[in-house]
N, C-alpha and C positions, 0 to 999 in steps of 0.2 A: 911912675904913675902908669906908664903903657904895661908893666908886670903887672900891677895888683889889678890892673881890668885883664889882663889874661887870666888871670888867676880865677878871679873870680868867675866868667865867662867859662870855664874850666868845667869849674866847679858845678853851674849850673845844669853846665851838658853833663855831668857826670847824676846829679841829682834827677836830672830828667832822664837817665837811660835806669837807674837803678828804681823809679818809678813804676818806669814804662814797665819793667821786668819784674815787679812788686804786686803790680795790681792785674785783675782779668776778669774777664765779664763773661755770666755764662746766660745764655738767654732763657725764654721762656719754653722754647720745645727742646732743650738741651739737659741732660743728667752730666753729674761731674763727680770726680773724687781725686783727692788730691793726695800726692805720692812724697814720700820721704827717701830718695836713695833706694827706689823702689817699694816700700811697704809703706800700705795704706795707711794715712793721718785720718782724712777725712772723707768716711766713707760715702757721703749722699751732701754734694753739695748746693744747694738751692741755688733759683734762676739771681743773679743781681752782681753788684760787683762787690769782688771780695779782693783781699793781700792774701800775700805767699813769701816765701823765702828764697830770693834768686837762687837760682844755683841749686840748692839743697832740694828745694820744693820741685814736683814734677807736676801740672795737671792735665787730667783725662776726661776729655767732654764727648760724650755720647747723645744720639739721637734722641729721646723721649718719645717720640709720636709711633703710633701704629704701623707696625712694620706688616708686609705682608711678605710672606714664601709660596710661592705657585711653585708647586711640584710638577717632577715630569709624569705622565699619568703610566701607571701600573698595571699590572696583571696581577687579580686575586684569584683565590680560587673558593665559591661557597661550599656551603655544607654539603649540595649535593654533587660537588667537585665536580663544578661546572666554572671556565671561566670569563670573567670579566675583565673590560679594562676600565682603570679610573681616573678620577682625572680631579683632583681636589688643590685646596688650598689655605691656609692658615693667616690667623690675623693675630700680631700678638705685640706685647711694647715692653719693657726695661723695668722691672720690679723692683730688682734689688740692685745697685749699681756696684758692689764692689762684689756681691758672688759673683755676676756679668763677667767684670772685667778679672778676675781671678780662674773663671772655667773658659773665658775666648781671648783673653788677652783685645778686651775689646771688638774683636773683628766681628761685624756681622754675617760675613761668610761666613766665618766659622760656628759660630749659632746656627746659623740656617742648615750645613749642611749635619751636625749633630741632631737637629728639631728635625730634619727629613730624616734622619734613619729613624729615630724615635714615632713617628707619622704613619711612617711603611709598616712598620711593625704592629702598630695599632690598630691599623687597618684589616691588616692581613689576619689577624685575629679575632675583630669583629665580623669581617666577611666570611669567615671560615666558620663561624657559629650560626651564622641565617643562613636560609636557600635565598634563593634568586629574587621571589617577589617579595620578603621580605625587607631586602638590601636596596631593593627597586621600586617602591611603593610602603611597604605595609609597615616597616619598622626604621623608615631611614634615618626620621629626628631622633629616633632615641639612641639610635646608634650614633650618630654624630653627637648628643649630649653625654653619651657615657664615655667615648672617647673623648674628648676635650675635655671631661672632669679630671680620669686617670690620667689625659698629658700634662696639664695643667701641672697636678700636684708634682711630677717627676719635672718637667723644665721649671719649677719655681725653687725646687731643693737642687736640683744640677748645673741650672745654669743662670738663676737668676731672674728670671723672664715669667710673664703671667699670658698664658695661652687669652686670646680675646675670643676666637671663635674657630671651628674648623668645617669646611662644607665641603660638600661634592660638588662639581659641576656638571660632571658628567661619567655615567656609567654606561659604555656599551662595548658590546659583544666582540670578541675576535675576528679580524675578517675569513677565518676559514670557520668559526663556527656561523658566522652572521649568514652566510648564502645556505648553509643548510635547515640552519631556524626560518628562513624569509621561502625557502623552498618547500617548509612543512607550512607553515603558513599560506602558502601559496594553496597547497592541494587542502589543506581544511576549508578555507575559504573555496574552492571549488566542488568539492563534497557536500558544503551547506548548500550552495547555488545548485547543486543537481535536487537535493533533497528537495527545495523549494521549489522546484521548478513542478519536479514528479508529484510533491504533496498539491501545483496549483492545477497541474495537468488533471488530476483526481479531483477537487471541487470543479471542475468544468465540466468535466463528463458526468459527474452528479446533476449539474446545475443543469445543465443541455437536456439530460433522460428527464428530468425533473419538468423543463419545457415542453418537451417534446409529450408527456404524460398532460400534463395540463392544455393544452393544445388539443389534444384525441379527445379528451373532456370535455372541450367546450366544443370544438367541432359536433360532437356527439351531441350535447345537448342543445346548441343551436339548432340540428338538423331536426332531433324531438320536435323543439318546440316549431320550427316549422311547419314541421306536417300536421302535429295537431291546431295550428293557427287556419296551413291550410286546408283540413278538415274542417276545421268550422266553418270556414270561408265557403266550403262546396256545398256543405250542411244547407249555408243559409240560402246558399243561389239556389241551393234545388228548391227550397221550401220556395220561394221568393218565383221559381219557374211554375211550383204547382198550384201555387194560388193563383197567377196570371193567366194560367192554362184554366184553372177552375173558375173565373173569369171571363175568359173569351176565348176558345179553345180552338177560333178560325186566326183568329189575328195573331195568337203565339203561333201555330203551323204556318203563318206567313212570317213571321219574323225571324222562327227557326230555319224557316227556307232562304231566306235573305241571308242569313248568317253562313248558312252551307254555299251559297253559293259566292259570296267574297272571298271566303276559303278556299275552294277549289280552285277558282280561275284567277289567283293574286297572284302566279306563277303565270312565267311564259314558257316553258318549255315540258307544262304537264301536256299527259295524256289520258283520254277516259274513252275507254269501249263502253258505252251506254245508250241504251234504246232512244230514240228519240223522244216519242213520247210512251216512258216509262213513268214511276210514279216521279223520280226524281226532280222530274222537267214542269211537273203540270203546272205550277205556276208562271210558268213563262209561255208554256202554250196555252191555258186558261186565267185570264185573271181573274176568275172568281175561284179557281182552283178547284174543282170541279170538273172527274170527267164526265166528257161529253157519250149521251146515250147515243145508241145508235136507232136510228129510221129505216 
């Protein structure tokens, strides 16, 4: 009795171990293909669980999901054999699972470093047909679309793989050419500032002689119209003196005397040699103003 439950007990571990080795599961971000003594049975085997043949059967589960390669960045040279450094990167995932595994023996290294020389080479040949603002502004998406179409087609017949995308991140200058560019930029942007300075220098001294003319002009014609305002003004006093005089011709000689004489003596430190009683005075030595006859 204790035999036939060995036995059978046996049996079971022998039926669960040749299970376990029977069956394998490939998941949903996983590609697979499954090997006979080395050569491929089943070349693309979907995500779920499948049998194999212990022993005999081999399988190979690869990544599925978007791989990316960041290259190290490079030196090109453009068309006007000027150079750059770049600095790009590739997005790409598993097309065909058994060209894959038939051109890398699997390894993703090994893809990556074949899809970099393949990369390099793309590049260096696209850079080399633009100038500089071309590859740096004016033509960069299509350079990146015409590149990733032709790697595309050559990594999908060589090694299995479908390019996703390929970009630049970054293109710039050598640091022995970068201080000589940043140096001529340096003095054009100082040559513009001189120019502008000299072009504001010149409307200023326009603007000033410009002032300075318009200024003499109105000085000028303020001073005109003065004179003739006060021309008119002397015009009217004298008319305005001749009628008053024509009027009473003792009382304006007194009032033109009064006038002369607040003039003279509104000063403390004048002096007048003048007769005493000359005409000037006779109002103060006659108040009728009137000289006196003699007897």
């Amino acid at each position: 009795m204790k035999g036939t439950s060995f036995a059978i007990l046996f049996a079971a571990l022998v039926a669960i171990l040749i299970a376990s080795q029977s069956m394998y599961v490939v998941n949903a971000t996983q590609r697979a293909v499954v090997l006979r003594f080395g050569e491929i049975v089943d070349p693309d085997v979907k995500p779920g669980l499948h049998f194999k043949i212990p022993i005999v059967n081999e399988v190979k589960k690869f990544d599925a999901r978007i791989q990316t390669m960041d290259s190290r960045p490079q030196r090109y040279l453009t068309l006007e054999k000027k150079a750059v450094i770049v600095d790009s990167y590739v997005k790409w995932r598993i097309e065909s699972v058994s060209k894959f595994y038939q051109a890398t023996s699997g390894d993703v290294f090994v893809a990556n470093r074949v899809l970099s020389s393949r990369v390099d080479t793309g590049l260096r040949n696209q850079f080399g047909e633009r100038t500089m603002h071309e590859v740096v502004s004016g033509q960069r998406d299509q350079l990146m679309t015409e590149l990733r179409d032709k790697l595309d087609k050559v990594a999908q017949s060589e090694l299995g793989i479908k390019i996703i995308d390929i970009r630049v991140k970054r293109i710039d200058l050598p640091p022995d050419v970068s201080e000589s560019v940043y140096q001529r930029m340096r003095t054009e942007r100082e040559r513009e500032a001189r120019e502008h300075r000299s072009k504001g220098l010149e409307l200023a001294e326009g603007i000033r002689a410009d002032a300075d003319r318009q200024r003499v002009v109105i000085e000028a014609d303020a001073q005109r119209d003065a004179e003739m305002i006060r021309g008119d003004g002397d015009a009217k006093a004298a008319a305005i003196y001749s009628k008053v005089y024509k009027q009473d011709p003792e009382f304006y000689d007194f009032y033109r005397s009064l006038q002369a004489y607040r003039d003279s003596f509104e000063g403390n430190k004048d002096l007048f040699v003048i007769q005493p009683d000359g005409e000037f005075f006779r109002y103060l030595n006659n108040s009728n103003g009137k000289e006196k006859t003699a007897k």
